[in-house]
MARSEDO-411276 format. One record per residue (C-alpha): residue number from 0; y, x, z. Coordinates in pm, whole numbers, m for minus. Each point is the difference from the previous one (the first is absolute). Layout:
REM MARSEDO-411276
titor i: NUM; c2: Y; c1: X; c3: Z
...
END
This chain:
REM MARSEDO-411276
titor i: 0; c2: 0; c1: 0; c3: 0
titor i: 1; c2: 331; c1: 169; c3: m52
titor i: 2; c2: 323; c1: m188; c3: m119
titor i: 3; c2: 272; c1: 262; c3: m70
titor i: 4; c2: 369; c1: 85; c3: m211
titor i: 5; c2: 98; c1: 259; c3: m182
titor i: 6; c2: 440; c1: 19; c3: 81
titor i: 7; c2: 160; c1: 70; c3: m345
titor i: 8; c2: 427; c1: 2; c3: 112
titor i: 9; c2: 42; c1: m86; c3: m395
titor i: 10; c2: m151; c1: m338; c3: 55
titor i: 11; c2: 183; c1: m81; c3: 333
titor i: 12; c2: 234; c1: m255; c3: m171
titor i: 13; c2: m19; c1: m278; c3: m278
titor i: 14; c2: 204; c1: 108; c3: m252
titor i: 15; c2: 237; c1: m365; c3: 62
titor i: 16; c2: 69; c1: 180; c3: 327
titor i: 17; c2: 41; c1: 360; c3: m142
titor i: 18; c2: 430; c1: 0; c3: m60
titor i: 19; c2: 46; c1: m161; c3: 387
titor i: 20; c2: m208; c1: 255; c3: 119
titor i: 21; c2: 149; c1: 278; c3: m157
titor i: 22; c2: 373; c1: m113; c3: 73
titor i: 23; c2: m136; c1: 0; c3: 409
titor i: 24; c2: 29; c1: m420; c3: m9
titor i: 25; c2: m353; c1: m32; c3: 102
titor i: 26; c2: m66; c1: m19; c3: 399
titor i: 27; c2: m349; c1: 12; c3: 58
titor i: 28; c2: 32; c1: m119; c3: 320
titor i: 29; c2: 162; c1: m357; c3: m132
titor i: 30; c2: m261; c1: m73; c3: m264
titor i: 31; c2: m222; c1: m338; c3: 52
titor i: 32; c2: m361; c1: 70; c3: 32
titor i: 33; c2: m17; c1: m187; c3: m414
titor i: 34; c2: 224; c1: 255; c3: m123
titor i: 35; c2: m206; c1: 304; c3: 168
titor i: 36; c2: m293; c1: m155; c3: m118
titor i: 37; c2: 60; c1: m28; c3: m319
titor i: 38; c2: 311; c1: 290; c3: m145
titor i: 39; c2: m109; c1: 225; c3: 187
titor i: 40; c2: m277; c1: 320; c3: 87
titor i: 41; c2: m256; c1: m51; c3: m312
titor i: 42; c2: m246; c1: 248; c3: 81
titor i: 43; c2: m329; c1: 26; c3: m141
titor i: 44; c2: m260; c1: m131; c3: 245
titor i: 45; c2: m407; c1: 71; c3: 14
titor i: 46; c2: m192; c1: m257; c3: 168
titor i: 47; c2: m392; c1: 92; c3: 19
titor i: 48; c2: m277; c1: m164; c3: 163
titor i: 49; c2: m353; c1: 119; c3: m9
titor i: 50; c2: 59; c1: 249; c3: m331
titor i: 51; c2: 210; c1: m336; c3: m121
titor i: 52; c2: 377; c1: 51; c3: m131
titor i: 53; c2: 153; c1: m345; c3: m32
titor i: 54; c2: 317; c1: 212; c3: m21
titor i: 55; c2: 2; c1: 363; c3: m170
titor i: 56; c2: 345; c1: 106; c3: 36
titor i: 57; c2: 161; c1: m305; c3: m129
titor i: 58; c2: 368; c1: m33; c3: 94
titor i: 59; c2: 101; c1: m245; c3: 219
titor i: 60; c2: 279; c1: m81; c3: 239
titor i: 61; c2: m98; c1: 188; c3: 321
titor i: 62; c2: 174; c1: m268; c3: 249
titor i: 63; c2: m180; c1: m295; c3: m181
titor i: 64; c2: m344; c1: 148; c3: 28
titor i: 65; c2: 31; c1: 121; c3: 346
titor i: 66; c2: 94; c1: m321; c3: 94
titor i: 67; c2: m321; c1: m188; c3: m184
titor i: 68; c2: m194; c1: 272; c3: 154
titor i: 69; c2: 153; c1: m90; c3: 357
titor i: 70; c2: m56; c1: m375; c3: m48
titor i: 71; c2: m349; c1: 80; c3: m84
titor i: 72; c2: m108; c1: 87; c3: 359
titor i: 73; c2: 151; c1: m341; c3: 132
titor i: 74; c2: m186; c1: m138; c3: m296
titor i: 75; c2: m352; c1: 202; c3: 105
titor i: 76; c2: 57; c1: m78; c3: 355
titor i: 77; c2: 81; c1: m372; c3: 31
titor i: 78; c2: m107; c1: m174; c3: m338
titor i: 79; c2: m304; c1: 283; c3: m60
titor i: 80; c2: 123; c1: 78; c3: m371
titor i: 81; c2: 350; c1: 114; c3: m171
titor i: 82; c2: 163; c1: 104; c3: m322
titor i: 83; c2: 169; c1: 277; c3: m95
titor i: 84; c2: 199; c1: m134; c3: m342
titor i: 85; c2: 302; c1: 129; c3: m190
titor i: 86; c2: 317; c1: m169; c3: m138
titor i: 87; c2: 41; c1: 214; c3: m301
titor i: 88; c2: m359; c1: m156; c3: m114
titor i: 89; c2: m307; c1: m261; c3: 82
titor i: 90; c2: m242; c1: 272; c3: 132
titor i: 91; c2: m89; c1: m95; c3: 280
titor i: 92; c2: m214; c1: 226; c3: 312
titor i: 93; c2: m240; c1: m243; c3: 187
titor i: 94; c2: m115; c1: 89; c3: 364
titor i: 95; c2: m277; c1: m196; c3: 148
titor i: 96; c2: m168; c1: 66; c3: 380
titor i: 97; c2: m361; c1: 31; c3: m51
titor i: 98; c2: m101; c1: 33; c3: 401
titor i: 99; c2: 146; c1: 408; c3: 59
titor i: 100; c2: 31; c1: 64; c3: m339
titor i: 101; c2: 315; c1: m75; c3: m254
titor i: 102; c2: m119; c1: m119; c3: m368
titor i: 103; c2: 267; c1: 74; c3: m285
titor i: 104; c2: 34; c1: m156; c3: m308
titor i: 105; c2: 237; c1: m26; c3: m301
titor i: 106; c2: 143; c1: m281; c3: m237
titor i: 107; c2: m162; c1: 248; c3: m269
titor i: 108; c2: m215; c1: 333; c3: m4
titor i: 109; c2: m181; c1: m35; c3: 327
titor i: 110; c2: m324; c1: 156; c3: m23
titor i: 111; c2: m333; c1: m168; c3: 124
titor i: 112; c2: m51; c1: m20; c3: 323
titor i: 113; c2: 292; c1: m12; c3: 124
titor i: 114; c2: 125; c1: 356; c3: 135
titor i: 115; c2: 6; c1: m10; c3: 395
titor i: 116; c2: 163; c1: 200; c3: 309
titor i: 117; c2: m54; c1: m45; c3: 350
titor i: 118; c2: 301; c1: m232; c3: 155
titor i: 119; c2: 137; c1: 268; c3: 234
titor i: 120; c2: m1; c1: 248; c3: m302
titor i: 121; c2: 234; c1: m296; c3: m191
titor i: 122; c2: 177; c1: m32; c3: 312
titor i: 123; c2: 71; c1: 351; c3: 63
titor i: 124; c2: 104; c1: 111; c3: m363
titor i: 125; c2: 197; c1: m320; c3: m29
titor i: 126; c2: 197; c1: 87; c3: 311
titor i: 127; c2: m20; c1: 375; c3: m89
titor i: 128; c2: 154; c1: m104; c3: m355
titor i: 129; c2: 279; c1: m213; c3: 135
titor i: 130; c2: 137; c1: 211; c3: 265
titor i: 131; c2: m45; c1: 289; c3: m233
titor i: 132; c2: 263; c1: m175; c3: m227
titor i: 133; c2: 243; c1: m110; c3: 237
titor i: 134; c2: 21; c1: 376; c3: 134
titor i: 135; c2: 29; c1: 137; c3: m355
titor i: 136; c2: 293; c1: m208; c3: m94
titor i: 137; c2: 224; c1: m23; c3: 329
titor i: 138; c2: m71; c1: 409; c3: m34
titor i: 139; c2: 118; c1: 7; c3: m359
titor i: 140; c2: 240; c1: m298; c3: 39
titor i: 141; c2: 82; c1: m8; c3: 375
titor i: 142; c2: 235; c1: m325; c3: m47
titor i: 143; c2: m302; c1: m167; c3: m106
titor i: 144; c2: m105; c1: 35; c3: 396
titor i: 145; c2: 294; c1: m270; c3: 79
titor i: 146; c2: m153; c1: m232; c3: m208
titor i: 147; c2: m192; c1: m301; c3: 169
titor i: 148; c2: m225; c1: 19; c3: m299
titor i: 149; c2: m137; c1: 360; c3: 137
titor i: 150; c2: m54; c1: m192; c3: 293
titor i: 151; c2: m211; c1: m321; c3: m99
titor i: 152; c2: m217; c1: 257; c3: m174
titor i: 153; c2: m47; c1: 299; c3: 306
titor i: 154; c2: m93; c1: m424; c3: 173
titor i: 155; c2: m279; c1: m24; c3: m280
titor i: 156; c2: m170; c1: 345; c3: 60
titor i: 157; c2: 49; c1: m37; c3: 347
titor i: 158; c2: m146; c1: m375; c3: 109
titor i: 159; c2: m344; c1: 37; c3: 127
END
């Protein structure tokens, strides 16, 4: 199991953001959580499960995954399945509890079976991945650790 980014500073703004960032008119710390989520930080990300890449370095907005991936453990936890899914497109990441174990598939390309970790392995890279991105960006962006988004997601990886 191992859900990681790859930081690339060229992709840390939409380009409809680009000429307010450059003049200094963009305070990280003021952004909604939509507007982080979606303009901003679109790193590629590699989600594997069991020798499984539902994501090989695709790009995505950083914010708007960690967040699916936070939700996911509420998800696991209370409701015994999840989804990890992505504005920019219908693919969708489905998370089911099968008694300890976490069972992924895919809108398309899962293999048969369905690849499998342990749920404290899920739990633990999930948490691992989300905190992991918080730190990166309030290091790189420090404003960014003003913003109540950073805080609803270091919430996520942090309820038990």
């Amino acid at each position: 199991m191992k859900i990681r980014f790859t930081p690339d500073s060229s992709r840390d703004i939409d380009s409809g953001w680009e000429r307010a960032w450059q003049a200094g008119r963009v305070d990280l710390a003021a952004l909604t959580a939509t507007d982080l989520r979606y303009g901003f930080f679109d790193y590629p990300v590699d989600f594997t499960v069991d020798g499984h890449a539902f994501l090989a370095g695709t790009r995505t907005p950083l914010v708007d995954i960690m967040f699916t991936v936070g939700r996911s453990l509420h998800g696991l936890r209370t409701e015994g399945s999840a989804e990890i899914d992505f504005t920019e497109n219908t693919y969708v990441i489905r998370l089911e509890r099968a008694g300890d174990q976490v069972r992924f598939t895919a809108s398309y390309g899962s293999p048969t079976p369905p690849p499998r970790c342990s749920l404290d392995a899920y739990t633990a890279e999930a948490r691992s991945f989300v905190t992991g991105g918080v730190e990166y960006l309030e290091r790189h962006h420090p404003a960014l650790a003003r913003n109540p988004a950073m805080a609803s997601l270091r919430e996520l990886a942090d309820t038990p």
